[in-house]
C-alpha positions as CSV (number, residue, x, y, z in Angstrom):
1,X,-73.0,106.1,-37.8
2,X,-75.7,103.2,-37.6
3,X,-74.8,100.5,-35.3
4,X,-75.4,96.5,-35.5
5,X,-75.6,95.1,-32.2
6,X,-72.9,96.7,-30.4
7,X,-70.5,97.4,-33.7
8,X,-70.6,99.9,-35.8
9,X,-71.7,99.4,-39.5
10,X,-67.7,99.9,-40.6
11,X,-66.7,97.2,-38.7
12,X,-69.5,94.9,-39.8
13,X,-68.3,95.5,-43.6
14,X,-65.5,94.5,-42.8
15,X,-66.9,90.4,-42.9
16,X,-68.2,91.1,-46.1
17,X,-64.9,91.3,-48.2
18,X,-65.2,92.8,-51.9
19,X,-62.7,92.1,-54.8
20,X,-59.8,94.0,-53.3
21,X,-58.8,91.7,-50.6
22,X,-57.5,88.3,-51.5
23,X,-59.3,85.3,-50.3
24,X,-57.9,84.0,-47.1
25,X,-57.3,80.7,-48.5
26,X,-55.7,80.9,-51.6
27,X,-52.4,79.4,-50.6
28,X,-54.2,76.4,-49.5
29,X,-55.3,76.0,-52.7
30,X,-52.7,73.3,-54.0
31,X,-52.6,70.5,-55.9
32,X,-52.6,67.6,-54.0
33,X,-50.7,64.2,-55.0
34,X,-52.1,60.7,-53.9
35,X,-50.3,57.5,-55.0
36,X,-51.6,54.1,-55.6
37,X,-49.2,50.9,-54.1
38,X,-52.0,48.0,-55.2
39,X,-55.7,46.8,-56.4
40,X,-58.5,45.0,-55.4
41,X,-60.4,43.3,-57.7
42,X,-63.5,41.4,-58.2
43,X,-63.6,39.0,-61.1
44,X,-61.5,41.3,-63.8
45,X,-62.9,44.8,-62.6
46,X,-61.2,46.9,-60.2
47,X,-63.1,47.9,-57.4
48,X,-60.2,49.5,-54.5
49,X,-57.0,50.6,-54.4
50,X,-54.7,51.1,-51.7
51,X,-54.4,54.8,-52.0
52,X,-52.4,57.8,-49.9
53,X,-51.5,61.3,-49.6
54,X,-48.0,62.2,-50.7
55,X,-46.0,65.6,-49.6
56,X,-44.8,67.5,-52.2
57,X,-41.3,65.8,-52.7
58,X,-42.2,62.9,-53.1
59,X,-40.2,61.3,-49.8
60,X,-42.7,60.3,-47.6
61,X,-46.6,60.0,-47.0
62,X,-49.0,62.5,-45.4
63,X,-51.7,60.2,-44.8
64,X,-50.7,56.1,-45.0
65,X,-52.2,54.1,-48.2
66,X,-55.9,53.1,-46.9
67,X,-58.2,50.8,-48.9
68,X,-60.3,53.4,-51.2
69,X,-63.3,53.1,-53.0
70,X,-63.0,53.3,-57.2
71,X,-65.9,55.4,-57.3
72,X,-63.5,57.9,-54.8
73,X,-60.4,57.7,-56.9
74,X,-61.9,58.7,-60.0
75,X,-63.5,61.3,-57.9
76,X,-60.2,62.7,-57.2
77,X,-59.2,62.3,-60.5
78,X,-62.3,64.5,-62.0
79,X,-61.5,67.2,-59.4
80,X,-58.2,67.5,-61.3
81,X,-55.7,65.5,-58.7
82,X,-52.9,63.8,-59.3
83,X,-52.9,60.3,-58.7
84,X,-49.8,58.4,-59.4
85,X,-48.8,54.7,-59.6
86,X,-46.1,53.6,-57.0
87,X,-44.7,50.3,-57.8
88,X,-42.8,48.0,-55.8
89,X,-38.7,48.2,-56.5
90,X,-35.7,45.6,-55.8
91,X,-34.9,47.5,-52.6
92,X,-38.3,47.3,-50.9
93,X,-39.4,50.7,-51.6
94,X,-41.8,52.5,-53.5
95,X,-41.0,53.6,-57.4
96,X,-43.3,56.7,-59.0
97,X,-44.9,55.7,-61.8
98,X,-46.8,57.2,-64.6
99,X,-49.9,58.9,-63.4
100,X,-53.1,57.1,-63.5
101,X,-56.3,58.1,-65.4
102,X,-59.7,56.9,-66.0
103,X,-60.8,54.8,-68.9
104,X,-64.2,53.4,-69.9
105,X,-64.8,50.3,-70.7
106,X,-66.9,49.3,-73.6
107,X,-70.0,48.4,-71.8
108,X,-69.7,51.7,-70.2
109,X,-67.9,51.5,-66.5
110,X,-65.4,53.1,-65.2
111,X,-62.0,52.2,-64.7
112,X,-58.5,52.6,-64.2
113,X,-55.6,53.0,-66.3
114,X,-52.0,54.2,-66.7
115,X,-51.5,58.1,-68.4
116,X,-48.3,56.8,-70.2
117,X,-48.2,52.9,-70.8
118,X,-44.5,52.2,-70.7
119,X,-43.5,49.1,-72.4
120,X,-44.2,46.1,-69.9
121,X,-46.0,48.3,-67.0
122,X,-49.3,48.7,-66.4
123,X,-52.0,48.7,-64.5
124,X,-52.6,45.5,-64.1
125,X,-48.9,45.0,-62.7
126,X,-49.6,46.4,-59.4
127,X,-49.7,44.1,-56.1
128,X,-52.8,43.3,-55.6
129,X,-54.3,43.3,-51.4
């Protein structure tokens, strides 16, 4: 038996995992759900949003709503997260809304949008910060 350092060869294999051992990570491989609770704009274009990590039910956060780039939310979007719309309801919580997508503009930049606009809600009817 040839020997790497101290180990044996057999051992050493073992680091180099072939097809019949699962990864190590694949049950931290989930999708992820981020809600948006308000926009910043500048002039008509949307440039932030108050964005945050949401467990899996739904009930609470996992990280707070922080101010976040648009070039990062669509970002998130392309990698194929969910980003929903959380609007303000009568009680002073949060309601989910329909997801949010990107759009282009005409002249060619990137914004956001609403997945499913309901009549009387979009975008645009988010609290603004």
């Amino acid at each position: 038996m040839q020997t790497v350092g101290t180990l044996p060869r057999s051992v050493c294999l073992l680091t180099y995992r072939t097809g019949r051992w699962r990864i190590h990570n694949d049950g931290m491989a989930e999708k992820v759900k981020y809600g948006i609770t308000a926009l910043r704009y500048a002039g008509s274009q949307i440039v932030e949003a108050m964005m945050g990590l949401i467990d899996a039910t739904q009930a609470k956060w996992d990280l707070r709503p922080t101010p976040t780039r648009l070039t990062e939310v669509v970002d998130k979007l392309v990698e194929g997260d969910t980003v929903i719309s959380l609007f303000p309801d009568e009680s002073g919580g949060l309601q989910a809304g329909p997801e949010v997508k990107v759009d282009v503009l005409p002249e060619g930049t990137e914004t956001l949008a609403l997945a499913d606009d309901a009549p009387g809600r979009s975008i645009r009817d988010l609290p603004r910060y």
